[in-house]
N, C-alpha and C positions, 0 to 999 in steps of 0.2 A: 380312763376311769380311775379314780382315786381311790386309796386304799380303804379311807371310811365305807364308799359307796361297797366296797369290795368285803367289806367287811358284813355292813348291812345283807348283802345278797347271800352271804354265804348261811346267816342267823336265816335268814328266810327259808332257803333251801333245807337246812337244819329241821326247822318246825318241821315241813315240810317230811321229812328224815324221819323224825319222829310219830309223826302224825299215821303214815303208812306201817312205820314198823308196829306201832297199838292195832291199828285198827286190820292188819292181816296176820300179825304173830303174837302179839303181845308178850317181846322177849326183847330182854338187852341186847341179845347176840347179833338181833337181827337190825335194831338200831344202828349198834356199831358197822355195821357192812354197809349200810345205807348211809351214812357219817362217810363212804368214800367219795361216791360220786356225789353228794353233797358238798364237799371239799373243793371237787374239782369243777364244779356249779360257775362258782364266778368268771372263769375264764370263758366259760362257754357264752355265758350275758353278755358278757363284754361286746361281742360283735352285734349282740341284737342292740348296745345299748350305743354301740358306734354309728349303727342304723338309724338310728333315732335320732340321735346328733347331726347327723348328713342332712337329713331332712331338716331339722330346723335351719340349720344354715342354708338350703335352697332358699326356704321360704325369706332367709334375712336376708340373700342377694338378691331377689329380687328387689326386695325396698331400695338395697345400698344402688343397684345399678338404675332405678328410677330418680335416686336422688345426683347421681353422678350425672344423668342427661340431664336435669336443670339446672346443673350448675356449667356442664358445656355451652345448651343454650343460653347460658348469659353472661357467656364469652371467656369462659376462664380457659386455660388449657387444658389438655388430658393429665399434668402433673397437679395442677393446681384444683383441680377437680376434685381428685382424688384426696388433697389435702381438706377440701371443704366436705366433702363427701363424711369424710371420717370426725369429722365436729359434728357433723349434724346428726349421724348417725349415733354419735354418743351420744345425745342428748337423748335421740330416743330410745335406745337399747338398755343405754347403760357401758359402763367401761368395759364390763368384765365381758361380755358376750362374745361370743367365738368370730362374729362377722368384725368388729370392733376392731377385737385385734389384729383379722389378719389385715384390714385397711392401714391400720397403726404401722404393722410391721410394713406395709408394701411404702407405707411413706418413708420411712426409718432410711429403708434399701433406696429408696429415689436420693433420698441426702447423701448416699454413698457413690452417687454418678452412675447411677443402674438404671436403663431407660424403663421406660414406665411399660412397654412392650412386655419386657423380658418379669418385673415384678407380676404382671395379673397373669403370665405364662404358669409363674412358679405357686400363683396360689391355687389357681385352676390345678394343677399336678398335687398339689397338698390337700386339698377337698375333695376330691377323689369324684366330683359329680361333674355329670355330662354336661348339663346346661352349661357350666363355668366353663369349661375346654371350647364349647362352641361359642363363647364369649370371647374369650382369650384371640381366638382364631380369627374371630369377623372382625374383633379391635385391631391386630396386627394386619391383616389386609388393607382394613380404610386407614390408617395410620400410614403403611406406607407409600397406598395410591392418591394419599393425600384427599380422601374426602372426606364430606362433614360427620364427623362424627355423632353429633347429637341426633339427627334424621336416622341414623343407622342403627342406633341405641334404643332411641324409641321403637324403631319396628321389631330390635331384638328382645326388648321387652314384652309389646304385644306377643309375638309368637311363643313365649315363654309363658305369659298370663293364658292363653291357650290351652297351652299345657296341663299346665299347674291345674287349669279348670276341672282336667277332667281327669287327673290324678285325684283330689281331693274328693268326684262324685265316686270313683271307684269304690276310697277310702271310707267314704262315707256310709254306700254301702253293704259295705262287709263288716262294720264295725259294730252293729246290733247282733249280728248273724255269731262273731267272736267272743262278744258278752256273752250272749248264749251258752257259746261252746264252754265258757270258763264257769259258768255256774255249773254245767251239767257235770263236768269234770270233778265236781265239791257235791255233786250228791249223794255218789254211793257211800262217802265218808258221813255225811251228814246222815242219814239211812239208819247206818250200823251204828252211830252213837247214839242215836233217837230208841234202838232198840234196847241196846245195853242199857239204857237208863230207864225205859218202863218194863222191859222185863229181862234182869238179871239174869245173868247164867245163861241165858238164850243161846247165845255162842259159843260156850264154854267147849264144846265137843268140837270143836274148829280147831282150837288151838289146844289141845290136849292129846289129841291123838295122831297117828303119821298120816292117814286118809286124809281127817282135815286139812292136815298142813300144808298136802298135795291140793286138796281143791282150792284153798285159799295161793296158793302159788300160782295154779293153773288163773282164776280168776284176776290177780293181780297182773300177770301177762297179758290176758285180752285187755286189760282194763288200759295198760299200758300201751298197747296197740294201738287200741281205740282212738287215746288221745294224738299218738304222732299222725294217725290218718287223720281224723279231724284237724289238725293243726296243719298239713303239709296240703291238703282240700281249701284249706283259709286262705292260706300264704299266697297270695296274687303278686305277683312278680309285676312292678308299674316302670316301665323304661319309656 
């Protein structure tokens, strides 16, 4: 994750920072506290944002290894495949794209007398996804017992479009169900601005006196609760 990106999350988290400290304290003091783990926000993204990334790259190896069987079947080798593989796939991705490059880089390493085996080993280990590993393994099996590659790519595509089917209906969903849960997360907030604004001073005894300060602390805890059980009840684990 790049610094800009790193940078933006952290302005998010911030408002965010903000946003809590008005509407439970309405004090700088309590801004500033909340400015820590706002702070340290971005690291934490980071792996949800590395998540996210993993997955697009599933879904771009499956095209890259669809387009790698048609160019087997029409007789190229598994070196040269792989060089046609990564033309085509730029055409359609784009250069910059993560699948792009690592094709790019696996050709780079084959111009350095690195068998072609040993490159989809190392990117399967650098993409960190399962399907690749199980790629990597079925390619260096028929590779070495010498059978046709392309018949074996195909079915290992099928079985991966299988997959992939019904990862995506999971996805699918739970992903009204987590809209959901983020609007409702934006209500209580919306609520108490809605009140402050048609009637003033409504709240004032909340943050004026030490009672208040407790119930609003106490209620910012469940409120926080709330949200990690809702989010950790969402989080469907798809292997």
């Amino acid at each position: 994750m790049g610094a800009m990106r790193r940078l933006l999350v952290f302005g998010q988290a911030g408002l965010t920072a903000g946003c809590v400290a008005y509407t439970c304290y309405r004090s700088w003091i309590a801004f500033g506290l909340f400015m820590i783990p706002a702070g340290v926000y971005p690291w934490f993204y980071e792996k949800k944002w590395i998540e996210k990334q993993r997955r697009k790259l599933e879904i771009q190896f499956k095209e890259a290894i669809l387009v790698m069987s048609g160019a087997l079947s029409a007789g190229y080798s598994a070196e040269n495949a792989i060089s046609v593989s990564c033309r085509e796939l730029e055409q359609l991705y784009g250069s910059r794209e993560m699948i792009v490059r690592e094709f790019r880089c696996m050709e780079e390493q084959m111009r350095l007398n690195r068998s072609v085996e040993q490159v989809i080993q190392e990117f399967a280990d650098r993409s960190g996804l399962e399907e690749v590993q199980r790629f990597a393994q079925i390619f260096q099996i028929a590779k070495r017992s010498g059978g046709r590659l392309a018949p074996i790519i195909c079915h290992t595509v099928s079985v991966m479009e299988d997959q992939s089917q019904v990862k995506e209906e999971i996805r699918t969903m739970t992903a009204s169900i987590q809209f959901e849960q983020k609007v409702m997360n934006v209500i209580p907030f919306l609520m108490i601005f809605y009140i402050d604004i048609t009637s003033p001073g409504f709240f004032g005894i909340m943050y004026e006196t030490i009672l208040g300060r407790v119930i609003m602390t106490c209620c910012l805890a469940v409120y926080l609760l709330s949200c990690c059980l809702s989010s950790k009840i969402l989080n469907i684990e798809i292997s």
